[in-house]
C-alpha positions, -999 to +999 in steps of 0.1 A: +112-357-020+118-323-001+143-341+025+162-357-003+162-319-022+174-303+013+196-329+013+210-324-022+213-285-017+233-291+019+258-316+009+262-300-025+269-266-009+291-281+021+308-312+003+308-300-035+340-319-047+315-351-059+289-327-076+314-305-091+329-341-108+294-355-119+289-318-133+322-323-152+305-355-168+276-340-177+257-365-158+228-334-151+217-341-189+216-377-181+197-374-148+170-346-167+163-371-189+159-398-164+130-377-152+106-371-177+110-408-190+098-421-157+070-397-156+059-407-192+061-440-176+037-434-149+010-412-170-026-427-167-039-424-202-074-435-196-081-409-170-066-381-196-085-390-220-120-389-198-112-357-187-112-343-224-147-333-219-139-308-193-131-283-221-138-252-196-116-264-172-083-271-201-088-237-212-089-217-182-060-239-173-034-236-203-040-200-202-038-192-168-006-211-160+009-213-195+002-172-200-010-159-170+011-164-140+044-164-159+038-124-162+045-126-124+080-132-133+085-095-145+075-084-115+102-106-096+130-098-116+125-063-102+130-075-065+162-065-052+169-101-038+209-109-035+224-122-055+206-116-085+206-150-096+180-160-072+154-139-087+162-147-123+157-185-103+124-173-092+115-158-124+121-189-141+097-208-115+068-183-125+069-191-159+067-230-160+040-256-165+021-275-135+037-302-110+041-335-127+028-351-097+022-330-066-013-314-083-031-346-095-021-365-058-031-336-041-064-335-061-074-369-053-065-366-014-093-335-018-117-354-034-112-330-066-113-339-099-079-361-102-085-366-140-090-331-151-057-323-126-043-349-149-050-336-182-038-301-172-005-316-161+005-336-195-011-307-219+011-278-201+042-298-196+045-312-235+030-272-246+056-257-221+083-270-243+072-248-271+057-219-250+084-214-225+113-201-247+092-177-257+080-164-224+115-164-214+128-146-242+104-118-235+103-120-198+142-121-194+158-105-223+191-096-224+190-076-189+186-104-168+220-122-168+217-142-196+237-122-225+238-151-245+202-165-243+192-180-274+151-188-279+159-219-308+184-234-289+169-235-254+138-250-274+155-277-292+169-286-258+138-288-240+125-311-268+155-331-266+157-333-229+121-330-219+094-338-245+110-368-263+115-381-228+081-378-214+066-395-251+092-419-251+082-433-215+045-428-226+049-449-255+068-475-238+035-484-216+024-495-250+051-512-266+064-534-244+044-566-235+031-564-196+045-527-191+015-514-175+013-543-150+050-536-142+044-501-135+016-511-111+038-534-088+072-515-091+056-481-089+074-470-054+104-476-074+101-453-102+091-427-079+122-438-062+148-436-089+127-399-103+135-389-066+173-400-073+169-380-106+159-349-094+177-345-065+211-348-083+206-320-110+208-293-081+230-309-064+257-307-093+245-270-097+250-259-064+280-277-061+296-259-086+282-223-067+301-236-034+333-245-052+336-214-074+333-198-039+304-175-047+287-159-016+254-175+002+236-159+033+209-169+059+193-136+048+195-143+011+180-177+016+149-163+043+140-130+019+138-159-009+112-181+009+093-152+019+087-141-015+077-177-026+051-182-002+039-146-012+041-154-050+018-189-040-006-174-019-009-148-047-018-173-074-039-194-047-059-165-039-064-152-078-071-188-087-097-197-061-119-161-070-113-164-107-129-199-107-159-191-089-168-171-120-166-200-142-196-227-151-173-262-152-203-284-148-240-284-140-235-312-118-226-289-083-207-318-070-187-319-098-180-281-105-163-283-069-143-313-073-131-303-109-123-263-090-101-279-069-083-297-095-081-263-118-071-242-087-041-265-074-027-269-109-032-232-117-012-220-091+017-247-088+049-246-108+071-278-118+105-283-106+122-304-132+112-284-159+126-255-143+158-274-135+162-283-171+158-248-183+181-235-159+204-262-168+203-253-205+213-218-193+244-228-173+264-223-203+256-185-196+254-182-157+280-205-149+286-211-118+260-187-103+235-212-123+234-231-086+221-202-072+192-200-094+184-237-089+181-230-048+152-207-052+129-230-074+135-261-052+126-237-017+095-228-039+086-257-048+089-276-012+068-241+004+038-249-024+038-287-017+039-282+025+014-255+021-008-268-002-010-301+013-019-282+047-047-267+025-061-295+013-066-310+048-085-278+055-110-287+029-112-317+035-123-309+076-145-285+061-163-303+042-164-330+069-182-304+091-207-297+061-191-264+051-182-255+018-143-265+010-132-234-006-161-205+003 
């Protein structure tokens, strides 16, 4: 996934005459879609549903990503970054749920607790839809750009184009005869074609930047990435103290391996979610939509490069009988 987004961003910046035309066809609402059905698709219910007993572990979880590190995103929109759109990006960013993927894998490569990594994932992504316009709305208000931001219609939206999706692949698993043995052997390809998905919805959007001619520097894109990485390392370091303060489980074994799980998905944001917000506000950026888009897809390939690099460090850790996280 982050050579095919690179990819995506490059050709759509250099080449834009393609993305511009899918743009024109509205083929981002398509592609959006696309996404959160083939997640739905690949949810493990069984492990969700084991996980429900963790009940420390959801509820430092929905609040600290769902209320928590979204306040980060008034601090951001205060950054002089150029051009403005790329904080608003980055603001956006700070207020979504947790990866749809990149938390529970990297969970399990640790040796954390993949189910409670799990849980958090599907309860922040389907309470997102409802909480998000709302953290918006008070996070970006009408000084940010977005003069015409409306709370109802950016929420009927993210039903439409996110929720119904991720239920409608969910309930498919148990609906169609054989679905979950499908799923098992073909499930390279769905990551595949939610790849192919993602990908294309910046690509249309910074398409449309290029061709509208709107300016894009080296500078621009470096002071971004620097302030992503500070923004992760700032939620990984709150994160990893606030949860040593918290009982998960008796079991000591467990109350590591379900911290590791709280602590990656507490301090990860989700691209596609983002993307279909940001899409939903085109209609009021325009073109400089595609320069919000850049932003979240830099921070989301610095969290996934850094954290995997973290979780290797655990893991050698506790291979040399040290404690993973201190």
């Amino acid at each position: 996934m982050p050579v095919g987004l690179l990819m995506a961003i490059t050709i759509g910046w250099f080449f834009p005459a393609l993305g511009v035309a899918a743009a024109g066809a509205e083929l981002h609402l398509g592609a959006t879609i696309g996404i959160f059905v083939v997640s739905g698709l690949l949810l493990q219910r069984g492990e969700m549903l084991t996980a429900l007993r963790s009940t420390a572990a959801l509820a430092y979880g929905l609040v600290a990503i769902l209320a928590a590190t979204p306040l980060l995103a008034l601090a951001v929109l205060r950054l002089p970054l150029q051009p403005p759109e790329m904080a608003l990006g980055l603001a956006v960013f700070c207020c979504m749920p947790t990866t749809l993927s990149a938390c529970v894998a990297l969970t399990t490569a640790s040796g954390g607790n993949a189910a409670v990594a799990l849980l958090l994932t599907v309860t922040t992504n389907m309470l997102g839809v409802f909480s998000i316009p709302s953290m918006l709305s008070v996070v970006l208000g009408s000084g940010a750009g977005v003069a015409s931001f409306d709370t109802l219609t950016l929420f009927r939206n993210l039903v439409l184009t996110v929720l119904l999706p991720l239920l409608g692949g969910a309930a498919l698993q148990a609906i169609i005869p054989g679905a979950q043995h499908w799923k098992r052997d073909h499930r390279r390809l769905l990551s595949y074609l939610s790849t192919a998905c993602l990908c294309s919805v910046p690509f249309m959007q910074v398409s449309k930047a290029s061709a509208a001619g709107l300016p894009l520097s080296g500078a621009a894109l470096a002071s971004v990435a620097g302030v992503a990485l500070a923004l992760h390392l700032l939620l990984l370091a709150v994160n990893t103290a606030a949860t040593r303060l918290v009982c998960f489980s008796p079991d000591p074994q467990q109350q590591v391996a379900i911290r590791k799980a709280v602590v990656l998905a507490s301090s990860q944001k989700t691209l596609p979610v983002a993307v279909a917000v940001l899409t939903q506000l085109s209609g009021s950026l325009g073109a400089a939509a595609g320069f919000a888009v850049i932003p979240c897809v830099m921070a989301h390939l610095i969290q996934t490069v850094y954290d995997s690099a973290l979780v290797a460090r655990w893991n050698a850790r506790e291979a040399a009988g040290l404690p993973a996280m201190g």
